[in-house]
C-alpha positions in Angstrom: 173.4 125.2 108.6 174.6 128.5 110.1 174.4 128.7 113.8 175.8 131.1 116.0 176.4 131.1 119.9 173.0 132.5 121.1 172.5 133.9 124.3 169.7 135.7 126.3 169.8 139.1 125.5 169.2 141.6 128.3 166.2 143.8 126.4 164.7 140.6 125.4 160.6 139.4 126.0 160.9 137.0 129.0 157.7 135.3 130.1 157.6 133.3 133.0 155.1 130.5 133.4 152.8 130.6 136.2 151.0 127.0 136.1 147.6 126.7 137.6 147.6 123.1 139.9 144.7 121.4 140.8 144.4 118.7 143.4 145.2 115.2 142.2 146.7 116.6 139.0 149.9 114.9 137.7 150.9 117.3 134.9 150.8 120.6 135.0 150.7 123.0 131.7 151.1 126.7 131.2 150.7 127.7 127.4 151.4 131.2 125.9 152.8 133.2 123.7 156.0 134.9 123.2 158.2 137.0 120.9 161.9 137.1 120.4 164.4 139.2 121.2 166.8 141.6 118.6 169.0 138.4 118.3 166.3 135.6 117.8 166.4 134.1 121.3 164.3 134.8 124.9 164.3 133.0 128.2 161.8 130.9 129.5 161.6 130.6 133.7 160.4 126.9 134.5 159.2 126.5 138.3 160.5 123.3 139.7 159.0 122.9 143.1 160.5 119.6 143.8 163.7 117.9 143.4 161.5 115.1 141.9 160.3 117.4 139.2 160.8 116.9 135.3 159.5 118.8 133.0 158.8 119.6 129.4 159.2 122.6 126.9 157.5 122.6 123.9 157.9 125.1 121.3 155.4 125.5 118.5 155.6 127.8 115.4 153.7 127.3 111.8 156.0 129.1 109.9 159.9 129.3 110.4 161.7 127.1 113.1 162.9 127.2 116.8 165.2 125.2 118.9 166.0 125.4 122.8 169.5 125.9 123.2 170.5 126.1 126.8 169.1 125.4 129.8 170.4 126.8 133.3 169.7 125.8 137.0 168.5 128.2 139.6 172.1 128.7 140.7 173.0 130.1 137.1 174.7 127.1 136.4 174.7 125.9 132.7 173.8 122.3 132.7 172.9 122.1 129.1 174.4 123.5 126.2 173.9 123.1 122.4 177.0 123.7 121.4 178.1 120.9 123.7 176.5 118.3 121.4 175.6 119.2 118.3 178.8 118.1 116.7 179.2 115.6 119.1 179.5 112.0 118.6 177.4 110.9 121.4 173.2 111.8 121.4 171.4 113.2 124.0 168.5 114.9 122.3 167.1 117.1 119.5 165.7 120.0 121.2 169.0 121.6 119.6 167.9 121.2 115.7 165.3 123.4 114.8 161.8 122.3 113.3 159.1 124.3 112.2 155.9 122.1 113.5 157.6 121.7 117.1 160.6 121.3 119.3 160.6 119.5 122.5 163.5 119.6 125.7 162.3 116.9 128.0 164.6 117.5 131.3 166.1 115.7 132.7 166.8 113.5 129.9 169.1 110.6 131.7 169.5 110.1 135.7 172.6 112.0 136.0 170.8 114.7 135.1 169.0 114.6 138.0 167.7 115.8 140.6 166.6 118.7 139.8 167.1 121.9 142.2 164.3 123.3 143.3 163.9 127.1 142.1 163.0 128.6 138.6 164.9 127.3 135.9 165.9 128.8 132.7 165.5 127.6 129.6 167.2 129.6 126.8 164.6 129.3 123.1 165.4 130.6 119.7 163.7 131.0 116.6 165.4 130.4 113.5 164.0 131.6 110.1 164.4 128.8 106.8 167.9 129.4 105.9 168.8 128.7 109.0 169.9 131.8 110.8 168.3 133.8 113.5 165.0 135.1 113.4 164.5 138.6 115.7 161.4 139.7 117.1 159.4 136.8 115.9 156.3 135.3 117.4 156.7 132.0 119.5 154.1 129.7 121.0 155.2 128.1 124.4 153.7 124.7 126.2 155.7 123.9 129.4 154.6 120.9 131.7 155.6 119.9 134.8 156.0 116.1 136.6 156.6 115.4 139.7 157.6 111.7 140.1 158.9 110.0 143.0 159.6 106.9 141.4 161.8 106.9 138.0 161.7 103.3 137.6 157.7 103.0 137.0 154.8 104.9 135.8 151.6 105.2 133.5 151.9 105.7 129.8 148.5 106.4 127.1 149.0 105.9 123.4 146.0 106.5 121.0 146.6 103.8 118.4 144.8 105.6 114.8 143.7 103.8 111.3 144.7 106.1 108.6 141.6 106.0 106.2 140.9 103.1 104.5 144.0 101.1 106.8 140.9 99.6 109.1 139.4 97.6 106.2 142.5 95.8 105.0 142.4 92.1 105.3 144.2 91.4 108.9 145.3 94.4 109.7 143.4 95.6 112.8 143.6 91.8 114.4 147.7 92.4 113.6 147.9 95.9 114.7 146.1 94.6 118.0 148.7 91.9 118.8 151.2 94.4 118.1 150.2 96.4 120.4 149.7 93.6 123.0 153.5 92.5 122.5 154.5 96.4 122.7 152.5 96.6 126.2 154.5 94.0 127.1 157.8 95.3 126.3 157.1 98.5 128.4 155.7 96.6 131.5 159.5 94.9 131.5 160.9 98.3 132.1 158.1 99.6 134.6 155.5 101.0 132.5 152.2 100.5 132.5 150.7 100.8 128.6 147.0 101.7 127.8 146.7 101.9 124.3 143.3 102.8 123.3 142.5 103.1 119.3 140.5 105.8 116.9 140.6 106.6 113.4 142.1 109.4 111.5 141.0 111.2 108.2 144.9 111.1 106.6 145.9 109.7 103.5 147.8 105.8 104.0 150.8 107.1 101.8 151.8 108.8 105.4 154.6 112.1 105.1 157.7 112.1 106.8 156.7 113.1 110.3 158.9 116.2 110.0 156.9 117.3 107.2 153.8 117.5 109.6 149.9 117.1 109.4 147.0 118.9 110.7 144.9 116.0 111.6 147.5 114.6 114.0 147.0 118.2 115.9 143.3 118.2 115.5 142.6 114.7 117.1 144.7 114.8 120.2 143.4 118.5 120.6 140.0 116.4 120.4 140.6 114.4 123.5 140.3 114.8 126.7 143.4 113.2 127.9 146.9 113.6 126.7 148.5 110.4 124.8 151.0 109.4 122.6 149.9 109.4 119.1 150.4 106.1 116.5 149.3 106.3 113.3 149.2 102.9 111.5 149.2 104.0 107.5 150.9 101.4 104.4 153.9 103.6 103.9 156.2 106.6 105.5 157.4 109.1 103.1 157.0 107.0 99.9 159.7 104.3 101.1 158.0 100.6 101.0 161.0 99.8 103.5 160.8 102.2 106.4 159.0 100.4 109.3 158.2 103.5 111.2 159.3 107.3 112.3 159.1 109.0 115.5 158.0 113.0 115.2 161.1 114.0 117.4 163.9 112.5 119.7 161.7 113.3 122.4 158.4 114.3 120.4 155.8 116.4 122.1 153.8 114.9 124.6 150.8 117.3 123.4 149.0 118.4 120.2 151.4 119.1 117.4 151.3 118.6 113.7 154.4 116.5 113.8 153.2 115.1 116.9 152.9 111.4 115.9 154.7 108.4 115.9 153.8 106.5 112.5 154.0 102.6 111.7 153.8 101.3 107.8 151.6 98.3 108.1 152.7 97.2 104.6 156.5 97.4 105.4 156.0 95.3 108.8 153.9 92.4 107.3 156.5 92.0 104.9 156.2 91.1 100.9 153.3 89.0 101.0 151.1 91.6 102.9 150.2 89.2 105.3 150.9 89.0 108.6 153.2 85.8 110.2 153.6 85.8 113.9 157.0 87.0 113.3 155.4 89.9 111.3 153.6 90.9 114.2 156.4 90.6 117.0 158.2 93.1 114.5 155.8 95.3 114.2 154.9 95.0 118.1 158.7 96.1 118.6 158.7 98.8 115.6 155.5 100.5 117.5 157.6 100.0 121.0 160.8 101.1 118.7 159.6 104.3 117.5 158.0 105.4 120.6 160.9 104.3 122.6 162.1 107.5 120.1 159.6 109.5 121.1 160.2 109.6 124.5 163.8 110.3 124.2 165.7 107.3 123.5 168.2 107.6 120.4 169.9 104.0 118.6 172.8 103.3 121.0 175.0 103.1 117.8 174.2 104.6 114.6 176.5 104.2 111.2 177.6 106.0 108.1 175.5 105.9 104.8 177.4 102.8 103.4 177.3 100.8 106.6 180.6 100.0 106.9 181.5 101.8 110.6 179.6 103.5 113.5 179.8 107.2 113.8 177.3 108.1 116.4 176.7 106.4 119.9 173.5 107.4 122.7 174.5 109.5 125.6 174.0 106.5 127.8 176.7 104.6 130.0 175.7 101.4 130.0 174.8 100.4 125.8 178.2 99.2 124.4 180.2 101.6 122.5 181.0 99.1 119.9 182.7 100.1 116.5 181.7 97.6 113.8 179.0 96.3 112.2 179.5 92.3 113.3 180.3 93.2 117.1 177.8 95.6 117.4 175.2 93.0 115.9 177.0 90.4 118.3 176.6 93.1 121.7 173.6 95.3 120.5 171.5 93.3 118.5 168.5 91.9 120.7 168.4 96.0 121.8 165.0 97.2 121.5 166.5 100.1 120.2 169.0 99.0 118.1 169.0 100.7 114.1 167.7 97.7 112.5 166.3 94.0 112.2 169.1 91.8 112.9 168.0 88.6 110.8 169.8 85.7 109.0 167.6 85.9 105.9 165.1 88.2 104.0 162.3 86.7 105.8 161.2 88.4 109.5 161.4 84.3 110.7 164.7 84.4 110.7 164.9 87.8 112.7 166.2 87.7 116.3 164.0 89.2 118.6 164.9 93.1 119.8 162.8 92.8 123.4 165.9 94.0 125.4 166.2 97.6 127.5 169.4 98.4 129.5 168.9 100.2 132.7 169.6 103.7 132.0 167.6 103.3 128.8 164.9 101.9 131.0 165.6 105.4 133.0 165.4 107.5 130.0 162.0 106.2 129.1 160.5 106.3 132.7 161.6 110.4 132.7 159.6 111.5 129.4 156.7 113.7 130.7 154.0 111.5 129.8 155.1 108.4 132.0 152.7 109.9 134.8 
């Protein structure tokens, strides 16, 4: 990939959101349209009106990509910087790597990022054509929304649970995918959040795409609804891969209509290769729904390894998950972490998998900060 430094260029298009609030409304949203400068990049001005603010730039474009890749405070300050991480060891988020479907900054993303000053924020947005250089004067669609919360360590979450066709009428799946979901509600309510999960079905083919590939009906039914939600959609398998248990549309994904807007769960891979559900089929696919989601709302593996699994290479942003090094101590430290890369289990069967039900605190703090947690 070919990136240069990008900055805001002085004779570039710079709209500033002006949300409309109404009285009892937790989010706010502004949506519109914008085009980028002679370089590929504009500014976007984000009103925080209290120091207990977070909020949430989408970008949305159906053909070429966009990232954000700086973000300033009202004193001019540069608090985050792509260049700052995207070699780095250490994640934070994925607003830096452009997608063509969406890209989502979620800010603050940890509690040290926080509070934020009250004042207009910038948030510098690029758009990137598909060999992965800079795109000038193209058109961009913008979605920014706005949280206050005055409590971080609780809050409200909605997920919209959705059959891919045909998934409703397998033998034991909905009663699975229902005690899944009761375990995953469960799991969230130890970190201060409040599930409803409701469910609905969606006209998309079981053999689900990589999320990053996108689909229309995952835009189309949340634009459907009258309430925002996180979207799961239960299908047999993710990208043709019998062993992936599930994939989150972004590290954060957008809380909002978006063709990669979905977190998807493989029924088939989660019940294992009888294709029928145990009880310790179901707490696994209870954690890979609370797993993937955990994803979606910003949280990345707190260690992550090369190919041939042999040593770590990437850590989360986040003080308190061990920075371990190898594969048996990070198993040993790590491995009853919700979030942790994979099943850690003595066998080939899911019975013989410890269970992965633990948060740490800042993770807990990451999760509670995602736009959606109202």
């Amino acid at each position: 990939m070919i990136f240069l430094l990008a900055c805001a260029s002085p004779d570039g298009d710079k709209k500033t959101p002006d949300p409309a609030v109404e009285e009892g409304e937790v989010i706010t949203s502004d949506a519109f349209e914008t085009t980028t400068d002679r370089d590929g990049t504009t500014t976007i001005d984000v009103e925080v009106t209290s120091p207990d603010d977070v909020f949430q730039v989408i970008l949305r474009r159906n053909r070429g990509l966009a990232d954000v890749e700086q973000v300033y405070d009202p004193d001019g300050n540069l608090v985050l910087d792509w260049e700052d991480w995207y070699d780095s060891s250490y994640q934070l988020t994925e607003c830096f790597y452009p997608y063509e479907f969406a890209s989502t900054c979620n800010w603050p993303v940890r509690e040290q990022d926080g509070p934020l000053a009250v004042g207009t924020w910038q948030v510098v947005v690029a758009t990137i054509d598909n060999s992965y250089n800079y795109d000038p004067r193209a058109d961009l669609d913008v979605e920014v929304l706005r949280r206050t919360d005055s409590a971080f360590a609780k809050g409200d979450l909605r997920a919209v649970i959705a059959y891919a066709t045909g998934v409703r009428d397998e033998d034991g799946v909905v009663d699975a995918v229902e005690a899944a979901a009761a375990y995953w509600v469960e799991l969230y309510a130890a970190v201060g959040i409040t599930l409803t999960v409701e469910y609905d079905d969606i006209d998309v083919d079981p053999a689900m795409p990589d999320t990053y590939e996108g689909e229309d009906a995952y835009a189309e039914l949340m634009q459907g609804r009258d309430e925002r939600a996180v979207l799961v959609v239960v299908g047999e398998t993710i990208a043709d891969d019998e062993y992936t248990y599930g994939e989150a549309g972004g590290i954060p994904g957008p809380y909002g209509p978006a063709e990669m807007g979905a977190v998807e769960v493989a029924w088939l891979a989660n019940a294992g290769s009888d294709a029928r559900f145990s009880d310790s089929d179901i707490a696994l696919m209870g954690e890979t729904m609370a797993h993937e989601v955990g994803h979606y709302m910003g949280l990345f593996h707190p260690v992550d390894y090369n190919y041939d699994y042999t040593e770590a290479q990437f850590w989360d942003a986040i003080d308190d998950t061990d920075e371990c090094t190898s594969w048996k101590r990070c198993d040993n430290v790590l491995g009853e972490n919700l979030m942790y890369p994979y099943p850690v289990c003595s066998s080939m069967q899911t019975s013989s998998c410890i269970r992965q039900d633990t948060l740490t605190s800042d993770q807990a703090g990451v999760l509670n900060r995602y736009a959606g947690v109202e």
